[in-house]
C-alpha positions as CSV (number, residue, x, y, z in Angstrom):
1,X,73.8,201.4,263.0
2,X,74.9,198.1,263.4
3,X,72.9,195.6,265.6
4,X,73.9,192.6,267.5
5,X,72.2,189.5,269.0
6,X,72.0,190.9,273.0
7,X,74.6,188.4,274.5
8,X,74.2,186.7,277.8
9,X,78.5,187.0,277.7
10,X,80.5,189.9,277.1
11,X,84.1,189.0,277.6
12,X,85.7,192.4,277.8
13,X,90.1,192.8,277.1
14,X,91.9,194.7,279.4
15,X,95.0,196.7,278.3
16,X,93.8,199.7,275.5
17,X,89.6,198.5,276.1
18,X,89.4,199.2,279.7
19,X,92.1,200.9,281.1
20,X,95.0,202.8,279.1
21,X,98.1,201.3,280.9
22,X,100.5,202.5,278.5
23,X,102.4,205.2,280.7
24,X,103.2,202.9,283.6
25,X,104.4,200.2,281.0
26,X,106.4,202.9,278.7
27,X,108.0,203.1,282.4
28,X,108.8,199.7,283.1
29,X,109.9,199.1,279.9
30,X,112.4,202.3,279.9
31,X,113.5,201.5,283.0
32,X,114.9,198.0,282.3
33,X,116.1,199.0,279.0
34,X,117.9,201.6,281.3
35,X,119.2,199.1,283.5
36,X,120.8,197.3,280.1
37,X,122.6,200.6,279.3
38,X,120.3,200.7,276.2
39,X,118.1,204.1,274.6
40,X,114.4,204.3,276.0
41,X,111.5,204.2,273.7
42,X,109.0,206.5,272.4
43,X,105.5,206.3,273.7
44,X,104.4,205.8,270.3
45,X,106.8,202.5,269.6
46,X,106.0,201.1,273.1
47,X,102.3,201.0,272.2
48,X,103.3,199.2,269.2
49,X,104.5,196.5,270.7
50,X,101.6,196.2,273.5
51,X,99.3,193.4,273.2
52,X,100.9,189.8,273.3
53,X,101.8,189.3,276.6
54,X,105.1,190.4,278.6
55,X,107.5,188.0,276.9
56,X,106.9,189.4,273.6
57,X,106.8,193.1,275.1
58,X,110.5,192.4,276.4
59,X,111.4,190.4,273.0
60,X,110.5,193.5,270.9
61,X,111.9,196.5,273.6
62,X,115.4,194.6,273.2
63,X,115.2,194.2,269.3
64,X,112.9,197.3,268.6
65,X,111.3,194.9,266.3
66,X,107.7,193.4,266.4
67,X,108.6,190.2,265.4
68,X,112.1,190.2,267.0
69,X,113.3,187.5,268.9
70,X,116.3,188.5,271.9
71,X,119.0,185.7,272.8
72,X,118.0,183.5,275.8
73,X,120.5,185.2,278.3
74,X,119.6,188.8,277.4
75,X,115.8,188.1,277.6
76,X,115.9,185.9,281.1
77,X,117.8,189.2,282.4
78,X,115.9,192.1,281.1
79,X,112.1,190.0,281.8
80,X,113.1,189.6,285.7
81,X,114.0,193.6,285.3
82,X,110.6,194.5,283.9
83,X,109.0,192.5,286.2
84,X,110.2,193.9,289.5
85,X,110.1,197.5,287.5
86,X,106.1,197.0,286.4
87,X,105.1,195.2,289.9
88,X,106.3,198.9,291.3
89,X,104.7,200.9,288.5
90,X,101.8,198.9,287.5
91,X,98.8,201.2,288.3
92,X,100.6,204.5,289.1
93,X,99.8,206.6,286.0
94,X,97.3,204.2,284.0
95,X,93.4,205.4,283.2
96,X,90.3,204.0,282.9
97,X,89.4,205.2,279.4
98,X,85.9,207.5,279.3
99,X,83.0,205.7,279.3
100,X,84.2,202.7,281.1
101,X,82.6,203.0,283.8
102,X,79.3,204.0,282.0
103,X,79.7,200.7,280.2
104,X,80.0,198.7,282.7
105,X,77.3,199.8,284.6
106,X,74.7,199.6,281.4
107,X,75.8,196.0,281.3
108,X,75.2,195.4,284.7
109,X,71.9,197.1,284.2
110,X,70.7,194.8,281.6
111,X,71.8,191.8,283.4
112,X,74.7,190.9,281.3
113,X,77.6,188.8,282.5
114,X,81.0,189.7,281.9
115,X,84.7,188.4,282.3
116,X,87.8,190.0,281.5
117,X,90.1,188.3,279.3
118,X,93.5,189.7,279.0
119,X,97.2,188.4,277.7
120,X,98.6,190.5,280.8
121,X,99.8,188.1,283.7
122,X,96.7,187.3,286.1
123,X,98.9,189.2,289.3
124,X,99.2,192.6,287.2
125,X,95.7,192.2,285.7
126,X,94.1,191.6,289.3
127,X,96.0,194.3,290.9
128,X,94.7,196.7,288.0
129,X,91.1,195.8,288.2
130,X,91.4,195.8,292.1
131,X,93.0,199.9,292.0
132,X,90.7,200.7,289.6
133,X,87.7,199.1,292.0
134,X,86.3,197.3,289.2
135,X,87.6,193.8,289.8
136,X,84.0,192.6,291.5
137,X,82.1,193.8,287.9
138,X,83.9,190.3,286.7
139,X,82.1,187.2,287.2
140,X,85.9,185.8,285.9
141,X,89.1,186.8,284.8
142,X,90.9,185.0,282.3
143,X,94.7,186.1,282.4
144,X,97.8,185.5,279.8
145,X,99.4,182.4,282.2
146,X,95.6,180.8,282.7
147,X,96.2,178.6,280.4
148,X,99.1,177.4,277.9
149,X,97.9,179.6,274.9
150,X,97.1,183.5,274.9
151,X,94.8,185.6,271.9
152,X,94.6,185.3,269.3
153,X,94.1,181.4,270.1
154,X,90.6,181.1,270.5
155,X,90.7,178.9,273.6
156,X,90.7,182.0,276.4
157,X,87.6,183.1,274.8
158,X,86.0,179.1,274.7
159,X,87.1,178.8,278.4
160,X,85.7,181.7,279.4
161,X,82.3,180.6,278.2
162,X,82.8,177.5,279.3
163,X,83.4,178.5,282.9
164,X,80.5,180.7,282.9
165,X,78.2,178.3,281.3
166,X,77.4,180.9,278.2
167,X,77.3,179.3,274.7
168,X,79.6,180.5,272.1
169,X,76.9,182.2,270.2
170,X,75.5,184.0,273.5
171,X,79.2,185.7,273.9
172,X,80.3,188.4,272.5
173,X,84.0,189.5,272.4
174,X,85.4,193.4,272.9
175,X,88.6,194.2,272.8
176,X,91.1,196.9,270.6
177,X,93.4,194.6,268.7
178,X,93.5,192.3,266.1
179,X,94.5,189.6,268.5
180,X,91.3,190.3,270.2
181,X,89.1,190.1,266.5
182,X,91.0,186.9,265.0
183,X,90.6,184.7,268.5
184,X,86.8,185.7,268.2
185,X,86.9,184.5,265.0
186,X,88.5,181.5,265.7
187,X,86.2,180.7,268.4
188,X,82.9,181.6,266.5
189,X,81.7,184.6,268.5
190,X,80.8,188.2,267.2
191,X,83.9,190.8,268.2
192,X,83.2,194.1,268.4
193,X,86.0,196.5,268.7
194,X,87.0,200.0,270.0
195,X,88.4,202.8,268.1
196,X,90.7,203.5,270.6
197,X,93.8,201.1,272.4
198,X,96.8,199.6,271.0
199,X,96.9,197.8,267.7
200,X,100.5,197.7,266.7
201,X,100.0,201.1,265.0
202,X,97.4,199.9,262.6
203,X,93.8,201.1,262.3
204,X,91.4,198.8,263.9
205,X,89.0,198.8,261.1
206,X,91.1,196.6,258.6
207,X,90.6,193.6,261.2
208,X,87.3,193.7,260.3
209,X,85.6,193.7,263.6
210,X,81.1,193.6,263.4
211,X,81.2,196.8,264.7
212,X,83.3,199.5,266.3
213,X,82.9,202.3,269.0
214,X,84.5,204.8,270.2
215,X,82.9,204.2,273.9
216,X,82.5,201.2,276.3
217,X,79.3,202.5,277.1
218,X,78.0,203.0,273.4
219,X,78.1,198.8,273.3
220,X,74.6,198.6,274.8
221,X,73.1,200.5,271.9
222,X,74.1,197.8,269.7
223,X,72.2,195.2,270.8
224,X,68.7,194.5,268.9
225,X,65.8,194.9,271.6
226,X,63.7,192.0,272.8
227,X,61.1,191.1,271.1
C-alpha cells in the first residue's frame, strides 16, 4: 500500500469525487441542446466533457468536440439556457458516491481540515453541498468564478492553502481528473485520485496520481501513523 505524509489539508473536488452530478447535468445539457432544435447526448459523451467548468461544458455539447470552440452568438444563447435549465435541475437526481460520507467523517475524526475545490460555479457548488447536508464539513469552498483561473492552474489549490493557513507540503489534493492531478502538480502537493468520476473517458491511472482509491473513506488508510 501506498503511504502518505498525514496532511493537515485535504482539499477535496466536487463533481465525480464527491457527488456524481452527472444525471441532472446530462439534463441540463439535453435540455438546452433541445431548446436549439439540436440531438441530445449520450450519458457516456456528456461525462466526457465534465470537468472544466460550464463554458467549456456548453462549448463542447454545441460542437460535440472536447476541444471545440462554438461561435460567440450560439454560445451566449445556449450558456443562459443551461443555466436557467441546471439552477432547476441541479440536485434532483445527483448522488453522493459510497463512502463519502464515511470519508468525511474519518477525516473529521482525525482532525483534518478540508475545503472543497471545484471548477463548478460557487451558487451550484453551494446549493449541492447544502442538499447534500455536507456543506458545514468545509472549512472553505473554492468555486470555478473564485478567482480568474480554474484547475488545472495551480492557484485554486495555493489559495486554498493559503486561506486556511496550511503549507503546500501539509495539503493534500483529491480529486478524479487529470485537471485535478496536473494543478497538484503544479502547485507542489501530493494528489491522490479516485477510481471512479469523470476523466474525459480516459483511465485515471495514466495521470499518474501517488495513489488511487476506489473509496473516499479508504484515504485515511494512506496516511503513515504518527510516530
Amino acid at each position: 500500500m501506498t503511504r502518505l505524509q498525514r496532511p493537515g489539508l485535504v482539499l477535496i473536488d466536487l463533481d465525480g469525487t464527491l457527488i456524481d452530478s452527472l444525471p441532472d447535468i446530462r439534463e441540463a445539457a439535453n435540455r438546452m441542446l433541445a431548446d436549439l432544435d439540436q440531438a441530445p447526448l449520450s450519458s457516456r459523451r456528456i461525462s466526457e466533457f465534465v470537468g472544466n467548468g460550464i463554458d467549456r461544458m456548453v462549448h463542447r455539447c454545441l460542437t460535440r468536440d472536447l476541444e471545440g470552440e462554438a461561435g460567440a452568438e450560439a454560445f451566449s444563447r445556449a450558456r443562459k439556457l443551461f443555466l436557467k435549465h441546471y439552477a432547476f435541475h441541479n440536485g434532483r437526481h445527483s448522488r453522493l458516491y459510497p463512502g463519502v460520507l464515511e470519508g468525511l467523517e474519518k477525516l473529521r475524526d482525525a482532525s483534518i481540515k478540508l475545503a472543497c475545490v471545484t471548477n463548478k460555479a460557487a451558487a451550484f457548488s453551494d446549493q449541492l453541498l447544502r442538499h447534500f447536508g455536507i456543506c458545514g464539513r468545509f472549512a472553505a469552498l473554492v468555486a470555478g468564478d473564485t478567482l480568474t483561473v480554474q484547475k488545472p492552474h495551480p492557484r485554486p489549490l495555493l489559495h486554498t492553502a493559503q486561506l486556511l493557513g496550511v503549507g503546500v507540503l501539509q495539503t493534500l489534493m483529491v480529486g478524479d481528473s487529470v485537471h485535478d492531478v496536473a494543478a497538484a502538480r503544479a502547485a507542489g502537493m501530493p494528489v491522490v485520485a479516485v477510481s471512479y468520476g469523470y476523466n474525459h473517458g480516459q483511465a485515471i491511472s495514466a495521470a499518474g496520481p501517488d495513489a488511487i482509491i476506489d473509496r473516499l473513506d479508504q484515504l485515511v488508510d494512506l496516511f503513515a501513523p504518527r510516530v
